[in-house]
C-alpha positions as CSV (number, residue, x, y, z in Angstrom):
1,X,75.5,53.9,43.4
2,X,71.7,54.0,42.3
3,X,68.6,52.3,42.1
4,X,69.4,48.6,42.9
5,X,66.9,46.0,41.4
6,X,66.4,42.1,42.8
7,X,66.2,38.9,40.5
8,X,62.9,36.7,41.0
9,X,60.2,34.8,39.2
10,X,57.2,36.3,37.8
11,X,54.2,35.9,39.9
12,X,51.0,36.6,39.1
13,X,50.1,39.4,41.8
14,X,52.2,41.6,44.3
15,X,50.4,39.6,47.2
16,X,51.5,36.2,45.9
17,X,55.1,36.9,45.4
18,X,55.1,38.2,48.8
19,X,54.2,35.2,50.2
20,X,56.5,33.0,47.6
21,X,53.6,30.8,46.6
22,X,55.5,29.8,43.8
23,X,59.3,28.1,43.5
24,X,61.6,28.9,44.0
25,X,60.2,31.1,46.9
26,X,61.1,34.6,47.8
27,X,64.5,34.7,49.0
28,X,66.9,36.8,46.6
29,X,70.6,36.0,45.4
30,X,71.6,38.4,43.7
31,X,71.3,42.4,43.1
32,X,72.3,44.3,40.1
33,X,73.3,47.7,41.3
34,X,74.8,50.8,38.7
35,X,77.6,52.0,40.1
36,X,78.8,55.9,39.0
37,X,82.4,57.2,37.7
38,X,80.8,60.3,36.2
39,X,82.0,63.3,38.6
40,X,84.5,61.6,40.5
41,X,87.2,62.8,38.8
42,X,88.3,59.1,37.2
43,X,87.5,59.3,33.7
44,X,86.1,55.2,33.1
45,X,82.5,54.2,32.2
46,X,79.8,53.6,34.9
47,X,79.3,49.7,35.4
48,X,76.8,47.3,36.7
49,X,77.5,45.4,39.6
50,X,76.3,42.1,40.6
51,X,76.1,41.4,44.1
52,X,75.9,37.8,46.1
53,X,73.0,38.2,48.5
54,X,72.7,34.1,49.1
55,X,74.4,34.0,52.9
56,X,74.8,30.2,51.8
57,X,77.6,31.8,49.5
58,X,81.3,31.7,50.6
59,X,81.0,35.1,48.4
60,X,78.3,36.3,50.2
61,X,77.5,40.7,50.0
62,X,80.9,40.8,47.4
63,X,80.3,41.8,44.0
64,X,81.1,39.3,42.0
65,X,81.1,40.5,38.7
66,X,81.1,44.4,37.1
67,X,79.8,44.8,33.3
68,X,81.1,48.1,32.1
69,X,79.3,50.3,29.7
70,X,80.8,51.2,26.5
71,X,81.1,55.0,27.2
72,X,82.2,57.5,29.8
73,X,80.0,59.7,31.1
74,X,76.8,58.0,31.5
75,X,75.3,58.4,34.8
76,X,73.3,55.1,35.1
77,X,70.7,56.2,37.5
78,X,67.3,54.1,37.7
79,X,66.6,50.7,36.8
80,X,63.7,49.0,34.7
81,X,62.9,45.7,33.4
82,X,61.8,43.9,30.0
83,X,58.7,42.3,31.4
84,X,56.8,43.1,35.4
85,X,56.8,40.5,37.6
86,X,52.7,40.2,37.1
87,X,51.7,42.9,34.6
88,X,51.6,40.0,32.0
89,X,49.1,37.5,34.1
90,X,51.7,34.9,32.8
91,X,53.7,33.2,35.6
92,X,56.1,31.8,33.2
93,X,57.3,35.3,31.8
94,X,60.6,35.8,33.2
95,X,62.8,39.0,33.1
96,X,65.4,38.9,31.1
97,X,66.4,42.1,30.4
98,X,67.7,44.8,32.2
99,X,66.9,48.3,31.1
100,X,69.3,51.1,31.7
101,X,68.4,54.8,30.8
102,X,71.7,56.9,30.8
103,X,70.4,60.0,32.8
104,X,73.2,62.5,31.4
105,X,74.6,61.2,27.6
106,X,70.4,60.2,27.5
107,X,71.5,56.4,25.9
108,X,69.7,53.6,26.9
109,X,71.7,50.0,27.3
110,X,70.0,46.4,28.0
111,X,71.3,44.1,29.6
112,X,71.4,40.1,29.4
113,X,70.6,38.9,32.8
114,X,68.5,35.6,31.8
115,X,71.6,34.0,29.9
116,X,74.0,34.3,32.9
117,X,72.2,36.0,35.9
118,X,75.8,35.8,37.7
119,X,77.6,37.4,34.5
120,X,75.2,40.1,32.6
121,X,76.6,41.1,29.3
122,X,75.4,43.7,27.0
123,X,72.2,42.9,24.5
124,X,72.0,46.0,23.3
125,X,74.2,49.3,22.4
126,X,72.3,52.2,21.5
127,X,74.8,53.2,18.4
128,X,73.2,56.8,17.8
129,X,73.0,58.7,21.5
130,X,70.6,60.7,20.2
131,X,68.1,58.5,19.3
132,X,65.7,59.9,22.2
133,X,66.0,63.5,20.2
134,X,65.0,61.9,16.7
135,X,62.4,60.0,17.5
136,X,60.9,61.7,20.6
137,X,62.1,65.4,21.3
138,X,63.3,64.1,24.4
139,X,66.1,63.6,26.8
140,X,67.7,62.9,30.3
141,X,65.4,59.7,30.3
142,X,64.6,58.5,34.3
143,X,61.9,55.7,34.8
144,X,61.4,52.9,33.1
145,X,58.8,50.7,33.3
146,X,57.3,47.4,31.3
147,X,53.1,47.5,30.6
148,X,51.1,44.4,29.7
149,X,51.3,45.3,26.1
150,X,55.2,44.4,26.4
151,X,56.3,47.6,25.5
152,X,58.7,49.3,27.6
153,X,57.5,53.4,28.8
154,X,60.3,55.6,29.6
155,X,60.2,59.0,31.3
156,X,61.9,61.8,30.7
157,X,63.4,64.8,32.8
158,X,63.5,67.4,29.6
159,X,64.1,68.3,25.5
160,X,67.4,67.7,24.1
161,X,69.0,71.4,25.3
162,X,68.3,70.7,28.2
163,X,64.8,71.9,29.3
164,X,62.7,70.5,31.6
165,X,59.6,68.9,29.9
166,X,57.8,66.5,31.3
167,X,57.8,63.4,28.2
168,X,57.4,59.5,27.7
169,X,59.1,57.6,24.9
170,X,58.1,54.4,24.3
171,X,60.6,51.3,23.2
172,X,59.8,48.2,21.4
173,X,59.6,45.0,24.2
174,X,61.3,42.8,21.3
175,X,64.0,45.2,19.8
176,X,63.9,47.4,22.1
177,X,64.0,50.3,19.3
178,X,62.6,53.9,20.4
179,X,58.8,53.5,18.7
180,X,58.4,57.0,19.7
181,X,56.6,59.4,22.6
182,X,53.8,57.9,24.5
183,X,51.9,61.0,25.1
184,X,49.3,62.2,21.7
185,X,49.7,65.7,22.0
186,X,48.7,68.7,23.9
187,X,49.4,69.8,26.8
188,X,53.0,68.4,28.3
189,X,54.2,69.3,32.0
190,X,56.7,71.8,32.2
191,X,59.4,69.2,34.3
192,X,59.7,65.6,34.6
193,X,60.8,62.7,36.6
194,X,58.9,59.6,38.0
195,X,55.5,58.0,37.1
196,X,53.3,55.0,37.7
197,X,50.0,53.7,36.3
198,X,46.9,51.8,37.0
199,X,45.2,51.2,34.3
200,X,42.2,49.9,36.0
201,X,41.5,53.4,37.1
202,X,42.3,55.1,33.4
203,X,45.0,56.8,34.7
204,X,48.6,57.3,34.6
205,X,50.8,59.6,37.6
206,X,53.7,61.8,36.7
207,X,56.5,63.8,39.3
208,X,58.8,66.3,38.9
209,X,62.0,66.8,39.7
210,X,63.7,70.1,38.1
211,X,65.3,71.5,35.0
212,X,68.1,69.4,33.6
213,X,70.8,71.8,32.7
214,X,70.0,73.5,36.0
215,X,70.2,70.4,38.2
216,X,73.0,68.9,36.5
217,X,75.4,71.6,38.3
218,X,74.4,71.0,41.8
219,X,71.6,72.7,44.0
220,X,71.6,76.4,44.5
221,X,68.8,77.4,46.8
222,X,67.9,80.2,44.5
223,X,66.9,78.0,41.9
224,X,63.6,76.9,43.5
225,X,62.8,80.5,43.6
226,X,63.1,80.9,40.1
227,X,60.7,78.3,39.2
228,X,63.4,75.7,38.8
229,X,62.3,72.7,40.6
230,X,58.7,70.5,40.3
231,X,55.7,71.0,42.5
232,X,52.9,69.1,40.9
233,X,51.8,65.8,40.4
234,X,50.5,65.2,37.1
235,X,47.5,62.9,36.2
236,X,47.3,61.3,32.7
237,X,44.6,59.8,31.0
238,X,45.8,56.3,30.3
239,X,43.8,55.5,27.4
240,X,44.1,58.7,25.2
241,X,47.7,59.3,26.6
242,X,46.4,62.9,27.4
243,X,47.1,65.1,29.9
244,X,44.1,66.0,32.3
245,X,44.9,67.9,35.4
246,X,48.1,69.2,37.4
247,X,47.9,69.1,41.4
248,X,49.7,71.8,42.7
249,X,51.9,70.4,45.6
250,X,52.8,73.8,47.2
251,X,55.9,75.7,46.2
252,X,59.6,74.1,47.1
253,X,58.0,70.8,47.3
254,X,59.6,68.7,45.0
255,X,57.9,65.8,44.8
256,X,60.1,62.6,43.5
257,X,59.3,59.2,43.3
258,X,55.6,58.1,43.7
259,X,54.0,54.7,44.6
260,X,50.6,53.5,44.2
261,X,49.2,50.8,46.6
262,X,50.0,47.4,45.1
263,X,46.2,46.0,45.2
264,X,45.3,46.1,41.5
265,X,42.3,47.8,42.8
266,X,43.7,51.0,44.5
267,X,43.4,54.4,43.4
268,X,45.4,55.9,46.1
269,X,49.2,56.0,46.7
270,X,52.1,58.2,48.1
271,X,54.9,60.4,46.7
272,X,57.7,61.9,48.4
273,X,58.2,65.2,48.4
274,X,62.0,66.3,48.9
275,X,62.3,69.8,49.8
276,X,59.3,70.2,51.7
277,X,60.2,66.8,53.8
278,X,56.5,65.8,53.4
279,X,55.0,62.6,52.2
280,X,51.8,63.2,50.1
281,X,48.8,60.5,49.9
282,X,47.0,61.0,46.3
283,X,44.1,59.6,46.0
284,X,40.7,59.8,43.4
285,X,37.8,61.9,44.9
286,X,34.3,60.7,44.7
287,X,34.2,62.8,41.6
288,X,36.8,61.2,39.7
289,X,39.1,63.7,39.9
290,X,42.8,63.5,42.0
291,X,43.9,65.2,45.2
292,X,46.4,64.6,47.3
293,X,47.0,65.6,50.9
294,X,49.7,65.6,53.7
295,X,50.1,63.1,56.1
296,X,53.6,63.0,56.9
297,X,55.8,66.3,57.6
298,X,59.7,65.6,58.4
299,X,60.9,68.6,60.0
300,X,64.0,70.7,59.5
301,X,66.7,70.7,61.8
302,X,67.9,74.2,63.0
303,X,71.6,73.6,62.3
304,X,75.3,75.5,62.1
305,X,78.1,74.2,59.6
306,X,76.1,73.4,56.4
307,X,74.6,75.2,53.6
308,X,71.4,76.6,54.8
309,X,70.3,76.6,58.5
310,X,67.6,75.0,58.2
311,X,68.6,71.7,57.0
312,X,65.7,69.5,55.4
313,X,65.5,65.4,55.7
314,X,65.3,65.9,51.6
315,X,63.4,62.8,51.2
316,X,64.5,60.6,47.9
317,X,63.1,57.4,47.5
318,X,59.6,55.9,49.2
319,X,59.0,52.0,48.3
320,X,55.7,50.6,50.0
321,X,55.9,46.9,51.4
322,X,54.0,43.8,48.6
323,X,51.3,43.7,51.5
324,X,50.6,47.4,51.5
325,X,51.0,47.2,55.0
326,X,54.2,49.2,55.4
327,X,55.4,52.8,53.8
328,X,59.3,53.3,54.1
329,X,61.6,56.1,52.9
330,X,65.0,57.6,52.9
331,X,65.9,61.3,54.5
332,X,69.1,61.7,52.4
333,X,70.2,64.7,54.0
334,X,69.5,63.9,57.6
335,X,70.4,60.4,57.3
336,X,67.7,58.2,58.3
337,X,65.2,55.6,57.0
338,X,62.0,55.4,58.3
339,X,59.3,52.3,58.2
340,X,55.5,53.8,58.7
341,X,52.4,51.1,59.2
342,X,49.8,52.5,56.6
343,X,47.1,50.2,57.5
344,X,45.5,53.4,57.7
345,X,46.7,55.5,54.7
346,X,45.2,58.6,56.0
347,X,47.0,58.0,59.0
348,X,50.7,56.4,58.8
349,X,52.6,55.9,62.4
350,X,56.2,55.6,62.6
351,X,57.2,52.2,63.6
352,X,60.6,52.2,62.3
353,X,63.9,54.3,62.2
354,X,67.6,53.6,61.4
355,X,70.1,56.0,60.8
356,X,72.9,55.1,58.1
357,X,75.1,58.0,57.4
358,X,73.4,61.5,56.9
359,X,74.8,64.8,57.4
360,X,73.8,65.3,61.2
361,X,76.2,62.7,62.8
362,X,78.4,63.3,65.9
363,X,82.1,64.2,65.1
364,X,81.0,65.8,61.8
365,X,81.0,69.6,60.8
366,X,77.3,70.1,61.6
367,X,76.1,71.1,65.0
368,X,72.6,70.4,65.7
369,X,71.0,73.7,67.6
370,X,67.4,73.0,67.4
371,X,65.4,69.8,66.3
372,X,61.7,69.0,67.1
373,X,62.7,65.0,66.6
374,X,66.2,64.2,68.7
375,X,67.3,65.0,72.2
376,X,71.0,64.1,70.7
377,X,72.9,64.0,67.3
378,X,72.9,60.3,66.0
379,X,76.1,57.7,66.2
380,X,78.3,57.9,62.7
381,X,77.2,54.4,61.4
382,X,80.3,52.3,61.1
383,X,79.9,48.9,58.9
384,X,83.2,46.4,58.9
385,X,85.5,49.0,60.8
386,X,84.3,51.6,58.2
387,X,82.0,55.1,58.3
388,X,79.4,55.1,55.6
389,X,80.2,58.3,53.4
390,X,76.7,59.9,52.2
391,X,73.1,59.0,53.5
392,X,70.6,56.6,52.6
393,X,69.3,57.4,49.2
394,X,67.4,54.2,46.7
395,X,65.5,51.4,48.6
396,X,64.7,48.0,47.6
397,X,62.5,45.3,49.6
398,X,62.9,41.8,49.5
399,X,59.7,40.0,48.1
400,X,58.9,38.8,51.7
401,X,59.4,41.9,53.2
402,X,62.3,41.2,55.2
403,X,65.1,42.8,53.9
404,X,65.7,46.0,53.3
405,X,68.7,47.1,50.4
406,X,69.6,50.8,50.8
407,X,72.4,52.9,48.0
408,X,73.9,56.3,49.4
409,X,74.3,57.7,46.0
410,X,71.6,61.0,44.9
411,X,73.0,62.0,41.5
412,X,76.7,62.7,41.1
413,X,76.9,66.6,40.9
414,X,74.9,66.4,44.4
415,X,77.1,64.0,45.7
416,X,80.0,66.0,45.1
417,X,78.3,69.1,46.4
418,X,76.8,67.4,49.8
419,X,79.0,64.4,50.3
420,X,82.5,64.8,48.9
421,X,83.4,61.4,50.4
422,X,81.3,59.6,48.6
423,X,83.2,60.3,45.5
424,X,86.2,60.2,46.7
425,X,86.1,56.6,48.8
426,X,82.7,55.2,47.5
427,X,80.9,52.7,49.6
C-alpha cells in the first residue's frame, strides 16, 4: 500500500504539535492508507483503508472500513490534504479533505474525512480523466500539498504521452477544480516527482524520479544509461513560479522524496537519493544560491541470486522528526529503516536500525558474499506468525515522535518485478 497519512488538529507550528500543546494531544487513531489492485492480476478498484490505531480499541491495528474508488486502474500512490496542519496560522482550520492523485489513469479523488473520520466517502469524482491534459499539459500527478493561500499544488511526473516533465497544476481549495499549472513559463525540468517549499526563503525544491512510460514497466538497469531516471534537484523561485537553477546530483542518483527542516526559518533539508543509496543535505550558500552535498552513503551489498550483483539499499522515502532532531528512512531493497540524530545536519550518526522484510533475509534466494555493514544476513521479520512480503517503503511519524508507521508497497510494476509476494499475498 502507499503513503499512509495520520488524522490530528491543526497546530500552529511543527514544534507545538509535537509537543500536543493543544487538545486533544498528539496521540493518533486512525490512519488512512491506499491500498493497490492495479498489477495484481484482480481486476477491482484501488481503495482507502482506514485503520484503528487507538490500543483502547477492541478493534485495535484492523481496518475498519475500505472506501473504493470508482475506477480500476488507478494506482493511488501519495497522499495530500485540503488544508496543513499550520501553513494557515489558524488553529481552528481542520483537514477535511483527503487528496488523492491517481498516479497511472492521472484522476484526482477527495475524500470526506471531516464528516465521518471512521467512514470517509467520496467528495469529489473527477468526471473527465483528463482534466490534468486540458488544463495543464500534464500528467502522472505525485505530490500534493496545501499552501497558505488554500490552494492545493500538485506535481507531476510527465505530459499526457507519457514524457517525463517536470510540472505543477494547481487546484481550487473550495472546489477543488484544476485552476491550471503553477509554473509561468520557461524553462521546465526534463522529469518530475517530489517538492517542498519555504517561502520565507523565496524558494520552492523539486525531485526527480524518471520517465513515466519508461518506469511504468518495471526497472531495467539500461534505462539509467539512457538518461531515463532524475539526477537533479530543482530550485524554483517561489514568487515568480520560475525556474532558477538545476543541481546536478551525479549520474544514477535518483533523488526521490525531499524534506526541508521543519523550523520555518531553515533553508537546509535532505533528499534521498535511491540508486546511489546516498542521502543529500541541500542547503542555501552565503550567496543565495543552492548546493547540496553528501553526508550519508548506504553501501551496496556484493550479492548472488538477484538482478544485479551489486544490490543497492534503493532508498524511498526520508521523513525528518517535528523537532528536527531525527532523520529516518527506508532501504526498500535491502530492507531496513534507519533513525539518524541530525543535531548536526552536516554530520548525521546512526542511532537507529530495524530490519522489516528486504530482499537480503536468511532462507531467501539471495546470498550475501560481500557487505561493508553486516557480519550476517538479517532474521526474515515474522509479524503474528506471518513473513512480511516486500521491504519497508513510505514512513509516517506520530506527532510526538514515538511511533513510527511503515507501508512495503514501491509502485505496482516494481512490486511485481522485485517482490512478487507482495502482490500475490499483500500485507
Amino acid at each position: 500500500a502507499g503513503k499512509c497519512g495520520t488524522c490530528g488538529p491543526g497546530y500552529p507550528s511543527p514544534l507545538e504539535a509535537m509537543k500536543g500543546n493543544l487538545p486533544p494531544g498528539p496521540r493518533e487513531q486512525l490512519l488512512y492508507l491506499p491500498c493497490i489492485y492495479r498489477n495484481t492480476g484482480i481486476d477491482i478498484p484501488d481503495f482507502l483503508a482506514t485503520v484503528d490505531v487507538d490500543p483502547s480499541s477492541p478493534r485495535y491495528c484492523q481496518v475498519i472500513h475500505r472506501l473504493p474508488m470508482p475506477n480500476v486502474g488507478d494506482e493511488l500512490h501519495h497522499s495530500g490534504w485540503n488544508a496543513c496542519s499550520s501553513c494557515h496560522g489558524d488553529p481552528t482550520k481542520t483537514r477535511n479533505f483527503l487528496v488523492l492523485p491517481s498516479l497511472m489513469s492521472s484522476r484526482i479523488y477527495v475524500v470526506d474525512v471531516g464528516t465521518d473520520p471512521r467512514a470517509p466517502k467520496l467528495h469529489k469524482v473527477w468526471r473527465n480523466w483528463n482534466e490534468l491534459s486540458r488544463k495543464g499539459n500534464a500528467a502522472f500527478p505525485h505530490t500534493s500539498h496545501c499552501l497558505g493561500s488554500g490552494e492545493i499544488l500538485i506535481s507531476c511526473l510527465g505530459d499526457p504521452a507519457g514524457n517525463g516533465k517536470g510540472s505543477f497544476v494547481l487546484l481550487d481549495g473550495e472546489t477543488f477544480e484544476v485552476k491550471g499549472n503553477w509554473e509561468k513559463g520557461g524553462k521546465i525540468p526534463a522529469l518530475g516527482y517530489d517538492f517542498w517549499y519555504q517561502p520565507r526563503h523565496n524558494v520552492l525544491l523539486s525531485s526527480e524520479w524518471g520517465v513515466p512510460r519508461v518506469l511504468a514497466r518495471g526497472f531495467d538497469p539500461g534505462d539509467v544509461e539512457k538518461g531515463h531516471y532524475g539526477r537533479h534537484i530543482n530550485v524554483w523561485d517561489w514568487s515568480s513560479r520560475s525556474l532558477l537553477q538545476e543541481m546536478d546530483l551525479g549520474e544514477g542518483s535518483v533523488p526521490l522524496e525531499l524534506r526541508f527542516l521543519h523550523d520555518p526559518g531553515a533553508s537546509q533539508g535532505f533528499v534521498g537519493c535511491a540508486l546511489s543509496g546516498e542521502i543529500q543535505r541541500f542547503y542555501k550558500t552565503p550567496e543565495g544560491t543552492w548546493a547540496a552535498e553528501k553526508v550519508i552513503k548506504v553501501p551496496s551489498k556484493k550479492v548472488q541470486g538477484w538482478l544485479l550483483p551489486d544490490m543497492p539499499g534503493l532508498i524511498t522515502d526520508i521523513l525528518i522528526s517535528l523537532d528536527d532532531r531525527f532523520l529516518y528512512f527506508s532501504n526498500w531493497i535491502h530492507g531496513d529503516v534507519r533513525q539518524y540524530d541530525i543535531s548536526d545536519p552536516r554530520n548525521p550518526r546512526l542511532v537507529g536500525q530495524v530490519f522489516l522484510g528486504g530482499s537480503i533475509s536468511k532462507g531467501g534466494a539471495v546470498t550475501m558474499l560481500e557487505d561493508q555493514e553486516l557480519r550476517d544476513q538479517p532474521e526474515p521479520c515474522v509479524i503474528q506468525g506471518k513473513k512480511i512480503p516486500g521491504g519497508p517503503q513510505m514512513l509516517q511519524l506520530s506527532l510526538d515522535g514515538r511511533r513510527l508507521y511503515v507501508t512495503t508497497s514501491l509502485f505496482s510494476a516494481w512490486d511485481r518485478q522485485f517482490y512478487p509476494e507482495l502482490l500475490r499475498s499483500g500485507t
